[in-house]
C-alpha positions in Angstrom: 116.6 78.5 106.1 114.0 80.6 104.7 111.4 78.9 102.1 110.6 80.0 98.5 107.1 81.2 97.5 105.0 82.0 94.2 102.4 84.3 95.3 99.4 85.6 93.3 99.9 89.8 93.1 95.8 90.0 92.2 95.1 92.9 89.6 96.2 96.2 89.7 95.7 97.6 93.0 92.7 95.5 93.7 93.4 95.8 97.4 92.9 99.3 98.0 89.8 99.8 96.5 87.1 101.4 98.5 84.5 98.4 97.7 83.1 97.2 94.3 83.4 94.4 92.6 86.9 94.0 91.9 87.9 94.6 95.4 85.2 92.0 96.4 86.6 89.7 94.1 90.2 89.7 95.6 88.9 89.4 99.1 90.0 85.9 99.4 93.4 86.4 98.3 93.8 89.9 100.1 92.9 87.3 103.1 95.5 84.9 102.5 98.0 87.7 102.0 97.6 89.4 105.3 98.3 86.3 107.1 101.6 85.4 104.7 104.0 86.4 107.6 102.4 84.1 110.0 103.5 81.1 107.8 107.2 81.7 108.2 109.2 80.3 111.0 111.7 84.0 111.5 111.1 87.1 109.6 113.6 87.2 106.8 116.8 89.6 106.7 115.8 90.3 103.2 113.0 89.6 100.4 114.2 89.6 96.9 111.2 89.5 94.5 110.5 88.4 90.8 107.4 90.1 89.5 105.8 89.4 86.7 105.5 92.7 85.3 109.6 93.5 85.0 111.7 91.9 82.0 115.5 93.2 81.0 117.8 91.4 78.3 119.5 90.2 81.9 118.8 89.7 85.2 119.0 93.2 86.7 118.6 93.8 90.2 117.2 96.9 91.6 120.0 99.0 93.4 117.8 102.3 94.3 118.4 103.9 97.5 114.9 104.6 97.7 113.2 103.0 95.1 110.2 104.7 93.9 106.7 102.7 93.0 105.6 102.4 89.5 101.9 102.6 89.3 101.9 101.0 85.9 98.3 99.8 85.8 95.9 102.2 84.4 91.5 103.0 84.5 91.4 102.9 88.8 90.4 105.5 90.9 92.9 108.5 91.2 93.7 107.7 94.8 95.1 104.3 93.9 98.3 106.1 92.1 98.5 107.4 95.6 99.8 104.5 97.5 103.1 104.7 99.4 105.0 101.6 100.5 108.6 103.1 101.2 110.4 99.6 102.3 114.1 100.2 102.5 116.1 98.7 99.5 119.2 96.0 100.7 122.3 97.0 98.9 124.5 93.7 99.9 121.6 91.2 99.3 121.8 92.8 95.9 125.6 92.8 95.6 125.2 89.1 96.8 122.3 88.4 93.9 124.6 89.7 91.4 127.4 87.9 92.6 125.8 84.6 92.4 125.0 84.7 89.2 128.1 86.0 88.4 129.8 83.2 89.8 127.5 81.1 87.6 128.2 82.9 84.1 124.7 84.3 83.9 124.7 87.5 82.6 123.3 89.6 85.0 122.6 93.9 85.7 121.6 96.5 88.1 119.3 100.1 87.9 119.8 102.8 90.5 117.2 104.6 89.1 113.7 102.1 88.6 110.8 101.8 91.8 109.1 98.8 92.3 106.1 97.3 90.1 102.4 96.8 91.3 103.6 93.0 91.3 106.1 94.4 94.5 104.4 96.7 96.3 100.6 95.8 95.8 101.0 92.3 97.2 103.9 93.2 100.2 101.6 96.2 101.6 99.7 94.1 102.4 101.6 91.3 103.9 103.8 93.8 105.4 102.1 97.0 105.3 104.9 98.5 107.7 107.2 97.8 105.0 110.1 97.2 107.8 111.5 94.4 105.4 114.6 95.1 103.6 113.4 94.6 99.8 115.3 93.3 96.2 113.3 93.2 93.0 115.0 91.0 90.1 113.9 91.4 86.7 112.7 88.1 84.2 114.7 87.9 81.3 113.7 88.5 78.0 112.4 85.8 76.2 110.6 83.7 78.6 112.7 80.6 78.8 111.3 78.6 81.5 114.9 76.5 82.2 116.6 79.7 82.7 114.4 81.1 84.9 114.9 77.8 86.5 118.7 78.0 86.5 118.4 81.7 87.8 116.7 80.1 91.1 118.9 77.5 91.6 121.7 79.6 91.5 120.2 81.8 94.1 119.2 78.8 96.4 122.0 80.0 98.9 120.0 83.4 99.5 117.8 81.2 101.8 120.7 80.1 104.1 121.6 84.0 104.2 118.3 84.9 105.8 117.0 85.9 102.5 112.9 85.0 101.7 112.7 84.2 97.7 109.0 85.2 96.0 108.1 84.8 92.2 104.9 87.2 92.1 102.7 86.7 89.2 99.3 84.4 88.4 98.7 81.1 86.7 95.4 82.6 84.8 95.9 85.6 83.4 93.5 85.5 80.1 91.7 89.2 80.5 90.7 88.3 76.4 88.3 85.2 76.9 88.5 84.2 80.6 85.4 85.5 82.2 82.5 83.6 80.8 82.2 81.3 83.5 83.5 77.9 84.6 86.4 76.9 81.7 87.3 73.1 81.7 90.2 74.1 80.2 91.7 76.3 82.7 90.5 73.9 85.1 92.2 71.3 83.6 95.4 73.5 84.1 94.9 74.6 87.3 94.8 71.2 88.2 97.4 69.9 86.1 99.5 72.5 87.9 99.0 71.6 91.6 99.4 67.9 90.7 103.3 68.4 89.2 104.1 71.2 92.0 104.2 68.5 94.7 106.3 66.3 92.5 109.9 67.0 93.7 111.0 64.1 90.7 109.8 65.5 88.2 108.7 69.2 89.2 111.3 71.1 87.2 111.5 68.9 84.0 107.7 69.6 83.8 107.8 73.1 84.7 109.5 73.9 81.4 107.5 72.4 79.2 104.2 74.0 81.1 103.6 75.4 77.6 102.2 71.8 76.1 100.3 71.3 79.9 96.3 70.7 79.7 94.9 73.9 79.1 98.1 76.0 79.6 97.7 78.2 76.5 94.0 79.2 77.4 95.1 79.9 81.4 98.3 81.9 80.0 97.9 83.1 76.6 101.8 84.7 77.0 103.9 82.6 80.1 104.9 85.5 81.3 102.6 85.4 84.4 104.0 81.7 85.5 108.0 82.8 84.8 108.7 84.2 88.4 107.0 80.9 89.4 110.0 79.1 88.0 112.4 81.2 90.2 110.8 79.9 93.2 110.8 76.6 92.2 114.3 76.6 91.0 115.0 78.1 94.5 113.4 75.3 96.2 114.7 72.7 93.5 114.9 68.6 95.3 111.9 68.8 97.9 108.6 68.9 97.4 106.0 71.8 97.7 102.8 73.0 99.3 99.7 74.4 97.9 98.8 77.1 100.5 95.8 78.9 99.3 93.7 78.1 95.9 90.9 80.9 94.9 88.8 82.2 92.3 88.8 85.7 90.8 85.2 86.3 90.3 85.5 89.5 89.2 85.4 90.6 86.0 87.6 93.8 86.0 86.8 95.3 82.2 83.3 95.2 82.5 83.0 95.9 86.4 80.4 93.8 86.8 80.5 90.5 85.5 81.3 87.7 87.2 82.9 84.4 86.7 85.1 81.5 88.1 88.4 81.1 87.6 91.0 79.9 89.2 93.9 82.4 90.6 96.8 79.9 90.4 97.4 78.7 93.4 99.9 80.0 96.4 102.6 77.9 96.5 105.6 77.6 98.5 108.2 74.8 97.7 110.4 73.5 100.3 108.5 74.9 103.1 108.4 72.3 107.3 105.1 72.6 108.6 105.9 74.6 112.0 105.3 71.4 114.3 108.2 70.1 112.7 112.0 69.7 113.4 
C-alpha cells in the first residue's frame, strides 16, 4: 500500500533560481523534497496530485497525452518559464480516478488539453527530476468545502492498494498581504494547532473541516484554498494516524526580495505512513 502526503510546493519556481534570497529561503524545503522518494517503501505505479492552484466546478482529471506545464506564476527570471519536466501522463489511473467517483455519485470531469501547475511540476522535479513516474493531476472543486474534499479522498483510498501514491500540494501559510513582519503568534498558534489535530486519527477529519474557526487559521490562510488538497490526503489516509515529516520556515520575503521573516511553511505531512523498520 502506498501512503498519502500533503507536501508544501514553495513559491513559484523558488527551486530553480540561480541564488538570492528566495531561493535561499526554500533551501530547507528544496532539502526535504529531494529526499521524498527515500521515505517510501516501492516506487509508486502512479502519482495522482491535488494542487492548490487548479479548481473546476468538478473534479476533473487531467487526460493529456503529453501534458504541457503552466508557468502561471509571474515577476521570475525569464529562464524559469523555461523549465521542462515531461513525466508521462497514466491514462488508466485516470479512467480508474474517474470511475471511483463515479461509483460514489460525485460529479466528476476530464481535460485533454490542460499541462500541469507550478504546484505539479515545481515540487515533483525535484523529487523526481527524471520525471520516470507516471503522473495524474485532479482539480479542487469550486467552492472550498473542506468535507468534500474529504469525501473526494476517501473515495479514492483504493488508489493506494493499486500502486497509486496520493499528494495534496499546497501550504498551510500562504498570507503574501501581512505575513512577513516577523514572528506572528497567530500563525504560530495555527501551525501548531495544526500538527496537534493531524496526529489525531479520532478526531482528525471532524476538525479538518472546521480548520476555518482553528487558532489563527484566518491570518495563516486568508482564502483555504492553500490547505484543500490537504484534505484529499487526509481523506485518503482517513482511520490511522499521521506523521509530521519536515516543519520549516519561509524566511524569505518574495515581494520585496529582501526582507526576511519567520513563518512557518505548514508542515509535510503524510497520514498513514509504517516507519520502514516496521512490518
Amino acid at each position: 500500500m502506498q501512503p498519502t502526503f500533503f507536501i508544501n510546493h514553495g513559491g513559484g519556481p523558488c527551486f530553480f533560481l540561480e541564488g538570492g534570497p528566495i531561493q535561499e529561503g526554500f533551501r530547507d524545503l528544496e532539502a526535504y523534497l529531494s529526499s521524498f522518494a527515500g521515505h517510501l517503501h516501492t516506487a509508486p505505479k502512479a502519482v495522482l496530485v491535488v494542487s492548490d492552484n487548479r479548481e473546476e466546478p468538478v473534479a476533473t482529471v487531467n487526460a493529456s497525452g503529453a501534458p504541457p506545464l503552466l508557468y502561471d506564476y509571474g515577476g521570475f527570471p525569464e529562464y524559469t518559464y523555461r523549465l521542462t519536466w515531461p513525466a508521462p501522463d497514466a491514462p488508466d489511473v485516470a479512467a480508474r480516478v474517474q470511475q471511483l467517483l463515479s461509483d460514489a455519485v460525485i460529479d466528476n470531469g476530464r481535460n485533454d488539453m490542460r499541462g500541469w501547475d507550478h504546484g505539479v511540476f515545481v515540487p515533483f522535479k525535484v523529487i523526481w527530476p527524471e520525471a520516470q513516474i507516471p503522473t495524474v493531476q485532479l482539480s479542487m472543486r469550486h467552492g472550498w468545502d473542506p468535507a468534500q474534499h474529504l469525501e473526494i479522498g476517501q473515495v479514492l483510498r483504493p488508489l493506494r492498494d493499486e500502486g497509486v501514491l496520493i499528494v495534496g500540494s499546497g501550504q498551510t501559510y500562504h498570507n503574501l498581504g501581512g505575513g512577513f513582519e516577523g514572528e506572528d503568534p497567530a500563525v504560530e498558534a495555527f501551525d501548531d494547532w495544526l500538527r496537534t489535530e493531524m496526529v489525531q486519527p479520532e478526531t482528525r477529519d471532524h476538525l479538518l473541516t472546521r480548520g476555518v474557526t482553528a487558532p489563527g487559521a484566518r491570518h495563516a490562510q486568508p482564502e483555504e484554498v492553500h490547505l484543500l488538497p490537504l484534505m484529499v490526503a487526509a481523506g485518503a489516509a482517513s482511520g490511522p494516524s499521521a506523521m509530521s515529516t519536515f516543519t520549516g520556515s519561509l524566511a524569505a520575503n518574495p515581494s520585496l526580495g529582501s526582507a526576511s521573516a519567520s513563518k512557518p511553511t505548514t508542515n509535510t505531512i503524510f497520514p498513514r505512513f509504517p516507519r520502514k523498520d516496521t512490518t
